[in-house]
Structures are given as structure tokens and as C-alpha cells.
C-alpha positions, 0 to 999 in steps of 0.5 A: 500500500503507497504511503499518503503524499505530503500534500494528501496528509496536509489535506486529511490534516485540514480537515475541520482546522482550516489553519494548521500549525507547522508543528502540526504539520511535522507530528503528521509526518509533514517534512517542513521542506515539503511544507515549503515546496507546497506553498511555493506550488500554490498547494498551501497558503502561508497565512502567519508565522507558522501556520498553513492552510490549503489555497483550495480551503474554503473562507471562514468568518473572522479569519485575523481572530482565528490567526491571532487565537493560535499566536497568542493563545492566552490572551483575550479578544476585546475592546472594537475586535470583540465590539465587530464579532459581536456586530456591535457599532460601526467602528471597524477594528483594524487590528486585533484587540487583544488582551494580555496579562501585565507581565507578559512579554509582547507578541511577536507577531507579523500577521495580524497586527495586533492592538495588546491591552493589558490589564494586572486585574487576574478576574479580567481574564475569566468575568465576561470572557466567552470561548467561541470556536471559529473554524475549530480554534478556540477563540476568547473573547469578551461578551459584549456586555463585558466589552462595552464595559471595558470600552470605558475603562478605556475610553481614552484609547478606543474614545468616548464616542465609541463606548457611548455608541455602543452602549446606546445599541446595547441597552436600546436592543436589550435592556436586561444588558443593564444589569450585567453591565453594572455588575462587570463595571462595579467588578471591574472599577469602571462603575463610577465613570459609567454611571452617569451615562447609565443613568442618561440612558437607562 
């Protein structure tokens, strides 16, 4: 019986994982030399450091989230990137928002530009914080209550006109948002800029 080619294994590999990972790759019995050859071919696409994906894939929603999900697998997607997956708003996130521990060291990362936040708070990590699976990758990402929240936390980066733009959609479209957000804003010391305007709009 002929052994499966590179390319038949890499194809097998993608399988419900559009995005493979170079390690990945190698433990299937993919030579990183032929990983090479295929994207020279045009058989793989090259879409990151290390990470491949088959030219004839199919498109998935939300490909930069998926990318910057598997490059930095403990930070969290927040702030105007969780704003667009949650179809909140009308800003449009040009590079991925992603939220990191205080000490970590910062990504290096060529593809997706990445916006880090950071945060010393170990509850901002777990409070509000959904896993999606986008194309098979688990994906972090703050809930949109939990986001409009941090939006005012931190409003000088992402401005005010932003976070009150999303709160006036938020709470218009759902009105029990109201009581969650004050629970994430008093938990995460944003409920004295927040109050007024919830106040304002409540």
C-alpha cells in the first residue's frame, strides 16, 4: 500500500482546522521542506508565522481572530475586535484587540497586527470572557456586555464616542444588558465613570 503524499496528509490534516500549525504539520509526518515546496506550488497558503492552510480551503468568518487565537493563545479578544464579532457599532477594528496579562512579554507577531491591552486585574481574564470556536480554534473573547464595559475603562484609547455608541445599541436592543453591565463595571472599577451615562440612558 503507497504511503499518503505530503500534500494528501496536509489535506486529511485540514480537515475541520482550516489553519494548521507547522508543528502540526511535522507530528503528521509533514517534512517542513515539503511544507515549503507546497506553498511555493500554490498547494498551501502561508497565512502567519507558522501556520498553513490549503489555497483550495474554503473562507471562514473572522479569519485575523482565528490567526491571532493560535499566536497568542492566552490572551483575550476585546475592546472594537470583540465590539465587530459581536456586530456591535460601526467602528471597524483594524487590528486585533487583544488582551494580555501585565507581565507578559509582547507578541511577536507579523500577521495580524495586533492592538495588546493589558490589564494586572487576574478576574479580567475569566468575568465576561466567552470561548467561541471559529473554524475549530478556540477563540476568547469578551461578551459584549463585558466589552462595552471595558470600552470605558478605556475610553481614552478606543474614545468616548465609541463606548457611548455602543452602549446606546446595547441597552436600546436589550435592556436586561443593564444589569450585567453594572455588575462587570462595579467588578471591574469602571462603575463610577459609567454611571452617569447609565443613568442618561437607562
Amino acid at each position: 500500500m503507497t504511503a499518503p503524499s505530503p500534500a494528501e496528509k496536509m489535506k486529511f490534516l485540514s480537515k475541520g482546522r482550516p489553519v494548521v500549525r507547522a508543528t502540526e504539520a511535522v507530528r503528521a509526518g509533514i517534512p517542513r521542506i515539503s511544507l515549503s515546496r507546497m506553498t511555493r506550488s500554490g498547494l498551501v497558503e502561508r497565512v502567519g508565522r507558522g501556520l498553513y492552510r490549503l489555497a483550495e480551503g474554503e473562507g471562514y468568518e473572522h479569519p485575523d481572530l482565528v490567526e491571532a487565537a493560535l499566536r497568542v493563545p492566552k490572551g483575550v479578544v476585546v475592546l472594537v475586535s470583540a465590539l465587530n464579532f459581536h456586530g456591535i457599532g460601526t467602528q471597524v477594528a483594524r487590528e486585533v484587540w487583544m488582551q494580555l496579562p501585565a507581565n507578559s512579554p509582547t507578541p511577536r507577531v507579523e500577521h495580524p497586527p495586533l492592538r495588546i491591552v493589558r490589564s494586572r486585574k487576574p478576574k479580567a481574564f475569566t468575568l465576561g470572557v466567552e470561548m467561541h470556536s471559529i473554524a475549530g480554534v478556540p477563540v476568547r473573547i469578551s461578551d459584549p456586555d463585558r466589552t462595552i464595559v471595558d470600552c470605558f475603562r478605556h475610553r481614552g484609547t478606543v474614545t468616548l464616542e465609541v463606548c457611548l455608541e455602543a452602549l446606546r445599541e446595547r441597552l436600546r436592543n436589550r435592556r436586561q444588558s443593564l444589569n450585567a453591565i453594572q455588575i462587570y463595571a462595579r467588578q471591574l472599577g469602571a462603575w463610577r465613570v459609567m454611571k452617569p451615562y447609565l443613568e442618561a440612558l437607562a
